[in-house]
C-alpha positions as CSV (number, residue, x, y, z in Angstrom):
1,X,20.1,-0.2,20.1
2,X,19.3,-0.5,16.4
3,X,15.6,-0.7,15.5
4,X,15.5,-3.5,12.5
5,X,12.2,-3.8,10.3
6,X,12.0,-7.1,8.7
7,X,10.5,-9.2,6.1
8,X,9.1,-12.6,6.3
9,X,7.4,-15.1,3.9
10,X,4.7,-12.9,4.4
11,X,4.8,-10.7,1.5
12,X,4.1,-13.5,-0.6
13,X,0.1,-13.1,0.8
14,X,0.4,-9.6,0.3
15,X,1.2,-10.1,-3.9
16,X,0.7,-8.8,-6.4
17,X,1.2,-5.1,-4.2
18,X,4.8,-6.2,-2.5
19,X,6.2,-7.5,-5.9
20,X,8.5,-4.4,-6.1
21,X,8.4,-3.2,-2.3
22,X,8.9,-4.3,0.9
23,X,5.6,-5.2,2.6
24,X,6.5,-2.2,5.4
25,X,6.4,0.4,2.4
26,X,2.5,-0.6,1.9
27,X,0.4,2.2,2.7
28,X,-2.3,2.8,5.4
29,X,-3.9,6.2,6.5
30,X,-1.7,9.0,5.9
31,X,1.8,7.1,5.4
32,X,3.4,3.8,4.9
33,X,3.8,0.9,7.8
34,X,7.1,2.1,7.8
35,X,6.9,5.3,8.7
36,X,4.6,4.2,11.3
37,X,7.7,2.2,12.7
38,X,9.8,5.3,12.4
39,X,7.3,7.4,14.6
40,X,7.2,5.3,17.6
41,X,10.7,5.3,17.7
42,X,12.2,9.0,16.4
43,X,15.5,8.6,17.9
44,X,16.2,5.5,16.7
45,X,19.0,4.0,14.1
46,X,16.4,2.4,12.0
47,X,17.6,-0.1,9.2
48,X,15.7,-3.0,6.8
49,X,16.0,-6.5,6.1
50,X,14.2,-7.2,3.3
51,X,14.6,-9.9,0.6
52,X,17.2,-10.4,-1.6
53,X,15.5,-9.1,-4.8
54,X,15.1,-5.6,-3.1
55,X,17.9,-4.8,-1.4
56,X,19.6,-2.8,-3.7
57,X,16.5,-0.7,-4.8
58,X,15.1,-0.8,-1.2
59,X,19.1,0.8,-0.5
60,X,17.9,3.5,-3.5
61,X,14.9,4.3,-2.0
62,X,15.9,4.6,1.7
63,X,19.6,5.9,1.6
64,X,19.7,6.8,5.5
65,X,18.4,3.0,6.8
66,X,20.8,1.7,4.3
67,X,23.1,-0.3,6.3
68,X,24.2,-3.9,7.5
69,X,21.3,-4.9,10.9
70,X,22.8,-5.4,13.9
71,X,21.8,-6.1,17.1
72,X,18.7,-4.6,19.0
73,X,14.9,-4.7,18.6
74,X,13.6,-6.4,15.4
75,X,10.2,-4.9,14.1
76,X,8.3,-7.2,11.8
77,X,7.6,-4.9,8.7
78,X,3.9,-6.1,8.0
79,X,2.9,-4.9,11.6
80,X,0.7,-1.3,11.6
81,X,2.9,-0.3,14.6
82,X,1.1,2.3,17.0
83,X,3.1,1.8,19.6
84,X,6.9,1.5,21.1
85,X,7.3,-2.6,22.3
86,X,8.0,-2.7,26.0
87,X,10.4,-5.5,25.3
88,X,13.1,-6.5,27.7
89,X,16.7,-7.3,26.5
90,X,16.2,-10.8,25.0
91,X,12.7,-12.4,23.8
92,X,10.5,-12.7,21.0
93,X,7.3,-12.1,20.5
94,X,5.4,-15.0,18.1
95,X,1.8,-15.5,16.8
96,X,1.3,-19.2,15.7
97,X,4.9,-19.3,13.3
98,X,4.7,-16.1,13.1
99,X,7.7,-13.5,14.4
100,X,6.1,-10.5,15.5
101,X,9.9,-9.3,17.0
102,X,12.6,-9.8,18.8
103,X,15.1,-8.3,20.8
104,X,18.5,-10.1,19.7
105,X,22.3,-9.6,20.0
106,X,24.6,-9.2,17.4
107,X,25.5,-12.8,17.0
108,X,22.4,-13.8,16.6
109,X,21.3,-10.5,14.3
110,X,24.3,-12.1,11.7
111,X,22.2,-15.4,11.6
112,X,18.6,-13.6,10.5
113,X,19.6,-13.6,7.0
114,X,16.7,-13.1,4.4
115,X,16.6,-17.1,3.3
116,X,16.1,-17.6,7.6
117,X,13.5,-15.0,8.1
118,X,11.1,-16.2,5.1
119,X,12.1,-20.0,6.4
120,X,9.7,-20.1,9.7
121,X,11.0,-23.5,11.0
122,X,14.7,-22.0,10.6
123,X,13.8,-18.8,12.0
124,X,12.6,-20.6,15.2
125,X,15.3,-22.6,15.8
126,X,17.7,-19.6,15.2
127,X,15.9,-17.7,18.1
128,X,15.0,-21.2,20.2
129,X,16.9,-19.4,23.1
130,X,15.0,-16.6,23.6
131,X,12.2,-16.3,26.2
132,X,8.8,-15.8,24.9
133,X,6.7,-12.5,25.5
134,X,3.0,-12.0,24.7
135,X,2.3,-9.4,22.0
136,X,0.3,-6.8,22.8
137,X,-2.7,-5.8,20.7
138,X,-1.8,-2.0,21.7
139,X,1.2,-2.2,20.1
140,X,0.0,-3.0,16.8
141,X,-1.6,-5.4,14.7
142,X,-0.6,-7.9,11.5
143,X,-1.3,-7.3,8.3
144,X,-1.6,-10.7,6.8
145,X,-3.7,-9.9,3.1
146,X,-4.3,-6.7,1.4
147,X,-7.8,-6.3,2.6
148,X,-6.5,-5.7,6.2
149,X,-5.0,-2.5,5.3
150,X,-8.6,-1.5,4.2
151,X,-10.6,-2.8,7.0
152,X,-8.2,-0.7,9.4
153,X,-7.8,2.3,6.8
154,X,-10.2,4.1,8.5
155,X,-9.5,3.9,12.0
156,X,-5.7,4.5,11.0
157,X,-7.2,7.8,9.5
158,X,-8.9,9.1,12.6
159,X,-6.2,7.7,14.6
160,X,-3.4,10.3,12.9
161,X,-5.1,13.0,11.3
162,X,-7.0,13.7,15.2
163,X,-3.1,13.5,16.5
164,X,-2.0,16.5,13.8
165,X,-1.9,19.9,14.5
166,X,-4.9,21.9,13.1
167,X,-3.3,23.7,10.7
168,X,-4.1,25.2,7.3
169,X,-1.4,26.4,5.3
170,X,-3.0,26.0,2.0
171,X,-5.1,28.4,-0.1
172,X,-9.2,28.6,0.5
173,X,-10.9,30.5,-2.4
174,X,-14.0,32.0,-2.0
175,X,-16.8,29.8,-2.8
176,X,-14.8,26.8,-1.2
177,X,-16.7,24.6,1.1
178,X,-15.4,23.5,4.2
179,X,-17.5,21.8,6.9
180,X,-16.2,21.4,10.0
181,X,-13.0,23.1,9.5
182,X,-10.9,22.2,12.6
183,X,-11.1,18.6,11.7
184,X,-9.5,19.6,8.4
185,X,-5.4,19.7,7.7
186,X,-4.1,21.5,4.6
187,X,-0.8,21.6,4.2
188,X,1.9,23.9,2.2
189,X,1.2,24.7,-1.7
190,X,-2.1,23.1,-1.6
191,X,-5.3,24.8,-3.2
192,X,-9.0,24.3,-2.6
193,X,-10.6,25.9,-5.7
194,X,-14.5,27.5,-5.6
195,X,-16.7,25.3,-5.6
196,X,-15.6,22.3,-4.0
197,X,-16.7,20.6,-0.7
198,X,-14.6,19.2,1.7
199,X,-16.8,17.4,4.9
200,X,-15.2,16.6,7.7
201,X,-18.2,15.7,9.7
202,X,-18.3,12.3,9.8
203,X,-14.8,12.2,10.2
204,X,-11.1,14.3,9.5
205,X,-9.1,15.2,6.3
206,X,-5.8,15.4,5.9
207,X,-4.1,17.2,2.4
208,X,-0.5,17.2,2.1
209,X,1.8,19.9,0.1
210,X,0.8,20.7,-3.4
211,X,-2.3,19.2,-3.7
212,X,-5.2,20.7,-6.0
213,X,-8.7,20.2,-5.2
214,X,-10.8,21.0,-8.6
215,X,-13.9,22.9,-8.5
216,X,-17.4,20.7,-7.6
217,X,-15.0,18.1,-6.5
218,X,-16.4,16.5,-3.2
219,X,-14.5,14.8,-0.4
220,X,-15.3,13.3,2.9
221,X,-13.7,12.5,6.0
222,X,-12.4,10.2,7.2
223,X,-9.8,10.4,4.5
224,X,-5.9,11.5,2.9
225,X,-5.0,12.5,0.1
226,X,-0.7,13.1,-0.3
227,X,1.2,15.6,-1.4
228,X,1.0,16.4,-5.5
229,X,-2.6,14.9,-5.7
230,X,-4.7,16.5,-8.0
231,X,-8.5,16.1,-7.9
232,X,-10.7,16.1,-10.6
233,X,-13.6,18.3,-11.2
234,X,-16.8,15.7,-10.2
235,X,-14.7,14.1,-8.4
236,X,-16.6,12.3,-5.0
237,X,-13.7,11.0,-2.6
238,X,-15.7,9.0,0.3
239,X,-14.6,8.2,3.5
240,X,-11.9,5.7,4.2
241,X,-10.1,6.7,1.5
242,X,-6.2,7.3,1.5
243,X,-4.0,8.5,-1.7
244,X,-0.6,7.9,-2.1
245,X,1.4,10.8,-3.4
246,X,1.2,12.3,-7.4
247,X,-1.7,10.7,-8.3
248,X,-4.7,11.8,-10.2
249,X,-8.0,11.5,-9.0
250,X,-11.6,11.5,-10.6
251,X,-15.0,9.8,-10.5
252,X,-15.6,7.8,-7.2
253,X,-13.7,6.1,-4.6
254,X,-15.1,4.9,-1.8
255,X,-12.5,3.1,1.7
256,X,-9.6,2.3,-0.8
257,X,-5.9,2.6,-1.0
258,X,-3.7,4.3,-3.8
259,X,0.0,3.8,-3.2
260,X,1.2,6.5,-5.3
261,X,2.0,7.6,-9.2
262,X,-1.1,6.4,-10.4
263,X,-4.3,7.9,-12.4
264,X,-7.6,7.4,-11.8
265,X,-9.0,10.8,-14.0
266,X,-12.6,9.6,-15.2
267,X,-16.0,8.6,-14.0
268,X,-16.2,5.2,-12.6
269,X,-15.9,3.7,-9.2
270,X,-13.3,1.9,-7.3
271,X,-14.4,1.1,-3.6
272,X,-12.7,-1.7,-1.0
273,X,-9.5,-1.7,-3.5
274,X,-5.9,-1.8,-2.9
275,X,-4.1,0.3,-6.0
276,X,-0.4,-0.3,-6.6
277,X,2.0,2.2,-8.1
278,X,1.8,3.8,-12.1
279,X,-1.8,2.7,-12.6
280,X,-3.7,3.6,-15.1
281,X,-7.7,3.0,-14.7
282,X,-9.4,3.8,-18.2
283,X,-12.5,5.8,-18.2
284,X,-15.8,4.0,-16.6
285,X,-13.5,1.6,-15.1
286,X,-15.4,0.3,-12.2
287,X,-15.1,-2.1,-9.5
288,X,-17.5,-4.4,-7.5
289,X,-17.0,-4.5,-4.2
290,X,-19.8,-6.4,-2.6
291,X,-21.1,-9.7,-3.7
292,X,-25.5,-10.1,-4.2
293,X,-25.5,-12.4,-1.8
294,X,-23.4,-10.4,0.9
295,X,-21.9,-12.6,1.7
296,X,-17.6,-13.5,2.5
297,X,-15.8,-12.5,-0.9
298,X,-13.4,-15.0,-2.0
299,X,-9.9,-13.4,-3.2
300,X,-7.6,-15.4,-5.6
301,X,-4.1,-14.5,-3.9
302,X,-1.6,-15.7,-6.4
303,X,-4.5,-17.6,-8.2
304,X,-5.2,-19.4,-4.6
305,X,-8.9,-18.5,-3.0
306,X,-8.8,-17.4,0.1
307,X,-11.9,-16.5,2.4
308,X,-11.3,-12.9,3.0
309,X,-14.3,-13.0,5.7
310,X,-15.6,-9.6,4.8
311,X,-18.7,-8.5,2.9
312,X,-16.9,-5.8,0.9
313,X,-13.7,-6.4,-1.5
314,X,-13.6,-4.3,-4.5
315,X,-10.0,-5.4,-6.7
316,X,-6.3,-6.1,-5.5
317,X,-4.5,-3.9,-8.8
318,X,-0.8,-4.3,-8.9
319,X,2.1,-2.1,-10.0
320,X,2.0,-0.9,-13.5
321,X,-1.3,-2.2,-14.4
322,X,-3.3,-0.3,-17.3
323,X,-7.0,-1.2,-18.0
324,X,-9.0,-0.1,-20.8
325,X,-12.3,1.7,-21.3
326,X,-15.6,0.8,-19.9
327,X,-14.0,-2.3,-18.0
328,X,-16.0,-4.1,-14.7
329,X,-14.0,-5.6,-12.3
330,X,-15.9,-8.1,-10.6
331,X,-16.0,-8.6,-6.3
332,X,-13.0,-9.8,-5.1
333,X,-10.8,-9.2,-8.3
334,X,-6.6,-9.0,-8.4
335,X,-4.8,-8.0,-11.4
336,X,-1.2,-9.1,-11.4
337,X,1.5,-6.8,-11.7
338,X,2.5,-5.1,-15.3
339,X,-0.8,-6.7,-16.8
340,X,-3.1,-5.1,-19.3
341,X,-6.8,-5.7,-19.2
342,X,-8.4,-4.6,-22.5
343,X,-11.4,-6.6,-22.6
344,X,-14.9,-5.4,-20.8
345,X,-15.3,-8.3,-18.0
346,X,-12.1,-9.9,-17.0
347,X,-11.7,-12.8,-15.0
348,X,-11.5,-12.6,-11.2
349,X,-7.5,-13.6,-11.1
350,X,-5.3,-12.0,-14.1
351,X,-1.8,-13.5,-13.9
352,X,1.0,-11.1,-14.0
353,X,2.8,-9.4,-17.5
354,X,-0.6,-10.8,-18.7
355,X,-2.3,-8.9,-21.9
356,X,-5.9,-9.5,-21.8
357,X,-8.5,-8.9,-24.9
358,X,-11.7,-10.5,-26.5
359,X,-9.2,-12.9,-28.1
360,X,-7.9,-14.3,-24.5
361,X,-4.6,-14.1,-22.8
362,X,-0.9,-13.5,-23.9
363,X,2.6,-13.0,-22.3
364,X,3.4,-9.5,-21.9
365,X,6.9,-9.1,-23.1
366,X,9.3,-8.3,-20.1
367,X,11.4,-6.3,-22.9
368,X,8.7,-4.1,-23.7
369,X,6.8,-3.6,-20.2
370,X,10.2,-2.0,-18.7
371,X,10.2,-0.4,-21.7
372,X,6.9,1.2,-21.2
373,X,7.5,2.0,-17.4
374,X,10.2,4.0,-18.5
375,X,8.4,6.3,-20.6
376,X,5.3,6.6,-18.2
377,X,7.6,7.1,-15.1
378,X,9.1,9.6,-17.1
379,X,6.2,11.7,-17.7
380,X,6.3,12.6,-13.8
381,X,10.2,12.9,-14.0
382,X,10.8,9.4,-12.1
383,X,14.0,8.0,-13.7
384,X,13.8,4.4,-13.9
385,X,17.0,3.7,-12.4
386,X,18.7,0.0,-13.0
387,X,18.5,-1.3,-9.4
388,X,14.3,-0.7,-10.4
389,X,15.4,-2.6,-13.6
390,X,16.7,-5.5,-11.8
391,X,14.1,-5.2,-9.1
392,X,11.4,-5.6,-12.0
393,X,13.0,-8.1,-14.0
394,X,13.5,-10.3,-10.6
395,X,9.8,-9.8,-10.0
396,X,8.8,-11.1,-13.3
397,X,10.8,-14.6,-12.4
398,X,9.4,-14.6,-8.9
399,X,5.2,-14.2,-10.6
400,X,6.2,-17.4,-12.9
401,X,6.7,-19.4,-10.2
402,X,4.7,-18.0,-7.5
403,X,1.7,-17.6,-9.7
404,X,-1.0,-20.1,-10.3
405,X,-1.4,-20.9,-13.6
């Protein structure tokens, strides 16, 4: 039985961070929800149905679950899967008009095309037949905005790191600080220079292959940092805090996600933030994560506010976004993908391919934004290939008419 991971209209809550992936490649703890589908079910033939825009780079990307879905048990890709559905042969699992999964045959598998699954009125007519099953919470849960992979980041943390082997396979120099070392996985390649602290008291750390931590640097448990990382000196890394792979790390970050690829090198602080790939925060950038009032912070998704219903927020930053020097990011702020922000206070919702400064807003050229993702992709020897190209260009049609204005 093939295991299918799926996309529905959902990603389009989960913007500006899903304009060039699927919404299961979003991170949380150590890995992505898709890997997360991939561990419950290790024997499995796994393949994705994701939107038209991304098929061909999502095929790039994932050359083994490339591949027509069939028949069998299908996964919805924004679920933080912990464990295995016990599903029988035929029924689906719904929340409200949301698909959760199914288990289908291949007849109806050739109807769940990706203009059905984002269509939830056509999607539940397709599967009318099938019996209904309560979802489980044990399973897993929904991630509906970006601010639910951070409220969960830290249990997800615990809840992988504890199930590791404690193993170091890394390099300790003398002088290095390690508190509670069992709770700690290095792996392969990595180095923890003199000098810096890693506490895994309060909770456990997980560093992947060829990561460097730089002398005085500071980081706390719960937390992961992937493989290629590098650490600044002065760094301080606070718990609930997971980095995506080859990204550079300084100043302090505090319960936030970085996909991958992107540089955060100077002081400033990002905390409650969701960070898309090949960012590039400028020295003191720094966001606010919790309103004077503490109260609910208000998040423009797509230029829409929606009531996030938690007390701390910090920004939503999408792919390829630089900002300049010295800039503050208020509570609750999202910054479209490809925009540049070179102005000291921006506004709480930056459109996407937006160029920001004292003198307002223009149109970043899509021209010349792929043309500057290919040079900084380039610097870390990532090709920008033409199904990326495409993928890009298709998101810049998709902000214009998502996006309000």
């Amino acid at each position: 039985m093939q295991l299918v991971a799926f996309e529905d209209a959902g990603w389009r809550e989960l913007l500006p961070l899903t304009y060039l992936r699927s919404a299961c490649e979003l991170r949380c703890g150590c890995d992505t929800l898709l890997d997360k589908i991939r561990a419950v079910a290790p024997g499995a033939t796994l393949r994705l149905a994701v939107r038209t825009a991304l098929r061909a780079l999502t095929d790039e990307r994932y050359p083994d679950l490339a591949g027509q879905p069939a028949g069998g048990l299908w996964i919805n890709g924004r679920l933080l899967l912990r464990r295995f559905p016990e599903m029988p042969t035929r029924a689906a699992c719904w929340r409200g008009d949301t698909l959760l999964a199914a288990v289908v045959d291949d007849a109806t598998a050739a109807r769940l095309t990706p203009e059905v699954l984002e269509d939830a009125p056509r999607l539940r007519s397709t599967l009318d037949g099938l019996p209904r099953l309560d979802w489980s919470d044990e399973w897993g849960e929904l991630i509906t905005y970006p601010w639910d992979l951070i409220a969960r980041n830290a249990a997800e943390l615990r809840r992988q790191v504890d199930a590791l082997p404690a193993t170091c396979d890394g390099r300790i120099d003398a002088g290095a600080i390690l508190l509670l070392p069992r709770n700690i996985r290095i792996g392969p390649g990595s180095r923890i220079k003199p000098g810096a602290v890693l506490d895994a008291e309060e909770g456990p750390i997980h560093i992947g292959a060829n990561v460097t931590i730089s002398p005085t640097a500071v980081v706390r448990g719960p937390c992961s940092l992937g493989d290629g990382v590098l650490v600044q000196s002065g760094a301080y890394i606070r718990e609930g805090t997971s980095i995506g792979p080859v990204c550079r790390i300084g100043g302090e970050i505090e319960a936030s996600i970085f996909q991958g690829y992107s540089n955060k090198q100077h002081d400033g602080f990002v905390g409650h933030s969701c960070v898309g790939e090949w960012v590039n925060l400028g020295a003191d950038t720094v966001t606010s994560d919790l309103k004077n009032t503490y109260g609910s912070v208000v998040v423009p998704i797509n230029g829409r506010p929606i009531d996030s219903g938690q007390m701390f927020v910090g920004s939503i930053i999408g792919d390829h976004v630089k900002t300049g020097i010295c800039t503050a990011l208020t509570t609750g702020c999202v910054i479209g993908l490809c925009s540049n922000v070179v102005v000291g206070r921006p506004p709480r919702w930056v459109r996407s391919f937006s160029w920001l400064t004292e003198r307002g807003a223009e149109s970043y050229r899509l021209d010349r934004a792929i043309e500057v993702a290919r040079r900084v992709m380039a610097r870390r020897r990532v090709a920008l290939s033409s199904e990326y190209e495409a993928a890009f260009r298709a998101a810049a049609t998709a902000a214009a008419m998502i996006e309000e204005r």
